[in-house]
ChimeraX commands (.cxc) that place a marker at each C-alpha (Angstrom):
marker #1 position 11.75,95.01,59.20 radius 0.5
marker #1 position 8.35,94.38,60.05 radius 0.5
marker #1 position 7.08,91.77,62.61 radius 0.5
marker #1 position 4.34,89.49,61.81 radius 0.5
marker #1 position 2.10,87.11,63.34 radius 0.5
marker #1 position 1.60,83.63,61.52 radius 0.5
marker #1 position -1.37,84.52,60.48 radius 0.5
marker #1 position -0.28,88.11,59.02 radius 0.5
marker #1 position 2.30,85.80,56.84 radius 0.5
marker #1 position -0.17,83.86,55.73 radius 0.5
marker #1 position -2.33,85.99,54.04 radius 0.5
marker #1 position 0.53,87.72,52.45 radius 0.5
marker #1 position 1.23,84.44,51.04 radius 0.5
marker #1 position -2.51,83.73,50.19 radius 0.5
marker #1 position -2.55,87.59,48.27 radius 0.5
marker #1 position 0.40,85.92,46.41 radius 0.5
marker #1 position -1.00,82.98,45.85 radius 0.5
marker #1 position -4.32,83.93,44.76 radius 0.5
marker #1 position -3.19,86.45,42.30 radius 0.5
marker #1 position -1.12,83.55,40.54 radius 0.5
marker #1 position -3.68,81.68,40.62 radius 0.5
marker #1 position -5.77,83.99,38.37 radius 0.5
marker #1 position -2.89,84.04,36.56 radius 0.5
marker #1 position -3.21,80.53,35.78 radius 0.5
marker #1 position -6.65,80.85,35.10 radius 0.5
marker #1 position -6.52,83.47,32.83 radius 0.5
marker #1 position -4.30,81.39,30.44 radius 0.5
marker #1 position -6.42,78.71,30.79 radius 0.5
marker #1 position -9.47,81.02,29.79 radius 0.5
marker #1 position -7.16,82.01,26.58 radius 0.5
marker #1 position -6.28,78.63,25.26 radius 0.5
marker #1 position -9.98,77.62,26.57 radius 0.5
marker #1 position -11.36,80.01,24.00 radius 0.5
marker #1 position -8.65,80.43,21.68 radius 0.5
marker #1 position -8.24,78.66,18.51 radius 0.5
marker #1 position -7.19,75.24,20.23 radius 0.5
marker #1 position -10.32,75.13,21.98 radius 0.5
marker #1 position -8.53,73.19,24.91 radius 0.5
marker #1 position -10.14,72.92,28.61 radius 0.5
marker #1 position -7.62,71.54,30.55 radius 0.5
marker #1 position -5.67,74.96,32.20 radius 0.5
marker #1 position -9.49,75.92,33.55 radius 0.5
marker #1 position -10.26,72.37,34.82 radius 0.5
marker #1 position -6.56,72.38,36.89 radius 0.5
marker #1 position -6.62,76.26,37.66 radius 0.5
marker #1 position -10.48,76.77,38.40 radius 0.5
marker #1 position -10.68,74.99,41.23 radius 0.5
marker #1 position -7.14,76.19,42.82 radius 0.5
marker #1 position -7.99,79.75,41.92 radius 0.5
marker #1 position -11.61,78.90,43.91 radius 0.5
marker #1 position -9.99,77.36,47.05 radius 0.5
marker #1 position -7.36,79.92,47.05 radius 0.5
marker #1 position -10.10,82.71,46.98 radius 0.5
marker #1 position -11.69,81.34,50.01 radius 0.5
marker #1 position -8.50,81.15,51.85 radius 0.5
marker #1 position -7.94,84.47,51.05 radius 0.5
marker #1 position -11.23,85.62,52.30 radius 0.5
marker #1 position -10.64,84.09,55.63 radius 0.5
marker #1 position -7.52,85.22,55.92 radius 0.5
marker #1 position -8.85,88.50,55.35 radius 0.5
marker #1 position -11.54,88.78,57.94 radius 0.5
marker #1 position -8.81,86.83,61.20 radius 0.5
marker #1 position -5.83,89.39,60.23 radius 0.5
marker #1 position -8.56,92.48,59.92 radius 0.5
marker #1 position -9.84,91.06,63.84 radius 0.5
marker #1 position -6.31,90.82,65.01 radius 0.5
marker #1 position -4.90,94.18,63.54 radius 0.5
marker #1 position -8.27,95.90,64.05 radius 0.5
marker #1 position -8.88,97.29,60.32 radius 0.5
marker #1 position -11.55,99.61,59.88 radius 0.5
marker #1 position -14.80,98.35,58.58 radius 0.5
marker #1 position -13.41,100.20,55.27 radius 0.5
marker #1 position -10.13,98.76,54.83 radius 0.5
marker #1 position -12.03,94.84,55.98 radius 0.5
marker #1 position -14.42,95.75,52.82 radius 0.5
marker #1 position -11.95,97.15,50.08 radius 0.5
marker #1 position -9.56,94.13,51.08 radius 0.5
marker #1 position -12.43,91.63,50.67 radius 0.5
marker #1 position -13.25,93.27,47.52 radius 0.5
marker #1 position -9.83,93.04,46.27 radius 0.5
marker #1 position -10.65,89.43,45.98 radius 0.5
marker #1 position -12.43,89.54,43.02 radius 0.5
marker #1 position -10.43,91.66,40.24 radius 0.5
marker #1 position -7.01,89.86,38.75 radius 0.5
marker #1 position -4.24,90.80,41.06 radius 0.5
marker #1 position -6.01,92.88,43.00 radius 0.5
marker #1 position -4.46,91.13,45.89 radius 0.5
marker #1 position -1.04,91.89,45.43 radius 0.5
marker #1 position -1.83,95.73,45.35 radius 0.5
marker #1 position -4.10,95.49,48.31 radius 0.5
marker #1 position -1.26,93.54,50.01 radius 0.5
marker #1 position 1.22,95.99,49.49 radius 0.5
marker #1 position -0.49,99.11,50.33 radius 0.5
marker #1 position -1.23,98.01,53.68 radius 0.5
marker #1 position 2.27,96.97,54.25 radius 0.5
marker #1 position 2.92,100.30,53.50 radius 0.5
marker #1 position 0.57,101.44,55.79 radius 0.5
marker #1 position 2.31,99.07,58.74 radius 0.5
marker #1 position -1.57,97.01,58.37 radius 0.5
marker #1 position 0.20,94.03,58.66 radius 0.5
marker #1 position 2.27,94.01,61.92 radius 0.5
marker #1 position 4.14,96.18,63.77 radius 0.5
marker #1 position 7.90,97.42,63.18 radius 0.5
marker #1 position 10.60,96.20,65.69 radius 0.5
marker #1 position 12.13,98.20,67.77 radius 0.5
marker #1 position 16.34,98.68,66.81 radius 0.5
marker #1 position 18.01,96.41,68.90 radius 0.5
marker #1 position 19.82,97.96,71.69 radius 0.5
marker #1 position 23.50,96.92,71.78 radius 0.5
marker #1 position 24.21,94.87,75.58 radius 0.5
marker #1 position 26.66,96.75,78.11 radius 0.5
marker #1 position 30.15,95.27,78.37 radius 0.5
marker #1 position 30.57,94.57,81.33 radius 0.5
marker #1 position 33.67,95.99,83.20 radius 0.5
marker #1 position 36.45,93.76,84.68 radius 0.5
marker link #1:1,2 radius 0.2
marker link #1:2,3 radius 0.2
marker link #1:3,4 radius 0.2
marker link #1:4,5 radius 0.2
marker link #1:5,6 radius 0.2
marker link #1:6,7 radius 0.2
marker link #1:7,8 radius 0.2
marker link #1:8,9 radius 0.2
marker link #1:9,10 radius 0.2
marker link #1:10,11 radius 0.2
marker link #1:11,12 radius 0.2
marker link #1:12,13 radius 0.2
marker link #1:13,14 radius 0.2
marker link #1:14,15 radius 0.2
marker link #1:15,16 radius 0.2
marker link #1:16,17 radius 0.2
marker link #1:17,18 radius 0.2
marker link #1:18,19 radius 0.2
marker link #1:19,20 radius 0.2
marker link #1:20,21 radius 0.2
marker link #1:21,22 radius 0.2
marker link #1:22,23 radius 0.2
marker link #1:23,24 radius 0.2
marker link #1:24,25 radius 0.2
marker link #1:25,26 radius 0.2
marker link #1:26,27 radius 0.2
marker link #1:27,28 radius 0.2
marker link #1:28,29 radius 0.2
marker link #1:29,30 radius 0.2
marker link #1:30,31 radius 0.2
marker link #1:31,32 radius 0.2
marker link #1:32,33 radius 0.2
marker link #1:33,34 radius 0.2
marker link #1:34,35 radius 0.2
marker link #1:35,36 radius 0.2
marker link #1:36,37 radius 0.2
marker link #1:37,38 radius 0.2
marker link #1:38,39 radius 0.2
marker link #1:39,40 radius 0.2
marker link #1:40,41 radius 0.2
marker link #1:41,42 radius 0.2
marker link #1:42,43 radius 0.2
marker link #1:43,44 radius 0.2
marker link #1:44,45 radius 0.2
marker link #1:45,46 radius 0.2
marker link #1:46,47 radius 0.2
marker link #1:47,48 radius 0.2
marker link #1:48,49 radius 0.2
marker link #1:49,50 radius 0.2
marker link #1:50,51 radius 0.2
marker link #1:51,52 radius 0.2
marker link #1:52,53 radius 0.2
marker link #1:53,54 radius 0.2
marker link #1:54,55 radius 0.2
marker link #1:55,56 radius 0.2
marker link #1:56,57 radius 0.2
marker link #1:57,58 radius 0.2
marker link #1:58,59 radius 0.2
marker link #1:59,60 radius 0.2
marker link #1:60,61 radius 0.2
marker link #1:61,62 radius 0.2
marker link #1:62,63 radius 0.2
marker link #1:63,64 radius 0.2
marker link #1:64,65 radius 0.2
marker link #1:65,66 radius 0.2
marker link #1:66,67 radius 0.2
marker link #1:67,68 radius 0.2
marker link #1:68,69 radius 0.2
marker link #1:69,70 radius 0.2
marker link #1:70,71 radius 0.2
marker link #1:71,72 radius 0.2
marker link #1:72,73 radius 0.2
marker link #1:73,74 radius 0.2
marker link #1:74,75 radius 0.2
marker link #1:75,76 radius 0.2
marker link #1:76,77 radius 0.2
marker link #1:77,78 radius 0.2
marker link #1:78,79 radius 0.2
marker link #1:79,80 radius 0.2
marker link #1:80,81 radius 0.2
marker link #1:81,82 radius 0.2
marker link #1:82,83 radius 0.2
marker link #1:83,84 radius 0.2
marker link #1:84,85 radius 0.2
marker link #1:85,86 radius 0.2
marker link #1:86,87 radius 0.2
marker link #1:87,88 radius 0.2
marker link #1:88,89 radius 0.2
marker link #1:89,90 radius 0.2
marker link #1:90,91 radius 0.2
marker link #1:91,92 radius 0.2
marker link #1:92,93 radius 0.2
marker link #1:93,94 radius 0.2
marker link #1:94,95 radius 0.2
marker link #1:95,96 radius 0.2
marker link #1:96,97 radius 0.2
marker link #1:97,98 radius 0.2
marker link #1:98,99 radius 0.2
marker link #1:99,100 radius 0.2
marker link #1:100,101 radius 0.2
marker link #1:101,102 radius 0.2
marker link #1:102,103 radius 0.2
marker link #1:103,104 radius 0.2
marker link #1:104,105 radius 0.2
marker link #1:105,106 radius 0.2
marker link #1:106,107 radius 0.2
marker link #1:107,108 radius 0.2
marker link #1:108,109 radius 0.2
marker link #1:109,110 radius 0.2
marker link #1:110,111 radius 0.2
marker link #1:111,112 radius 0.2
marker link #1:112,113 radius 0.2
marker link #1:113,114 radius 0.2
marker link #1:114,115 radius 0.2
view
């Protein structure tokens, strides 16, 4: 189990979100330029994809501050931004890595006291 600050949980929910939201936009793209020639998945999912990549960016740049990430790992997460579900990968490998928070500690068991 790993412990996380609230902002730590929030950009694992903005990786999450972000990559779904390409997701959404990448259908959107397809029926956009497919044979139905219909615009309405980019109008909805453009500008949630484009608000969620901004969050993410943010979110990237407090939680590498807070869990001092190397100038390295700050740049390749910020980068990870930009390719379809990048995020998610990113996200994971620096779980992985214990990035995100340190582990707890086993919890010791209490002595009973004697009677």
């Amino acid at each position: 189990m790993v412990r996380r600050d609230r902002v730590t949980g929030l950009f694992v929910g903005a990786a999450v979100a972000e990559a779904c939201s390409w997701l959404g936009l990448l259908v959107g793209m397809a029926v956009k330029y497919g044979p139905t020639d219909n615009e309405v998945g980019v109008k909805i999912f453009g500008p949630i994809h484009g608000g969620l990549f901004v969050v993410y960016l943010l979110l990237v740049l407090l939680v590498a501050r807070r869990q001092r990430w190397s100038l390295l790992a700050t740049g390749v997460a910020l980068a990870c931004a930009v390719p379809p579900f990048a995020t998610l990968v990113y996200e994971r490998w620096a779980r992985r890595r214990g990035m995100l928070g340190a582990a707890d500690a086993p919890a010791r068991p209490e002595p009973v006291p004697a009677r």
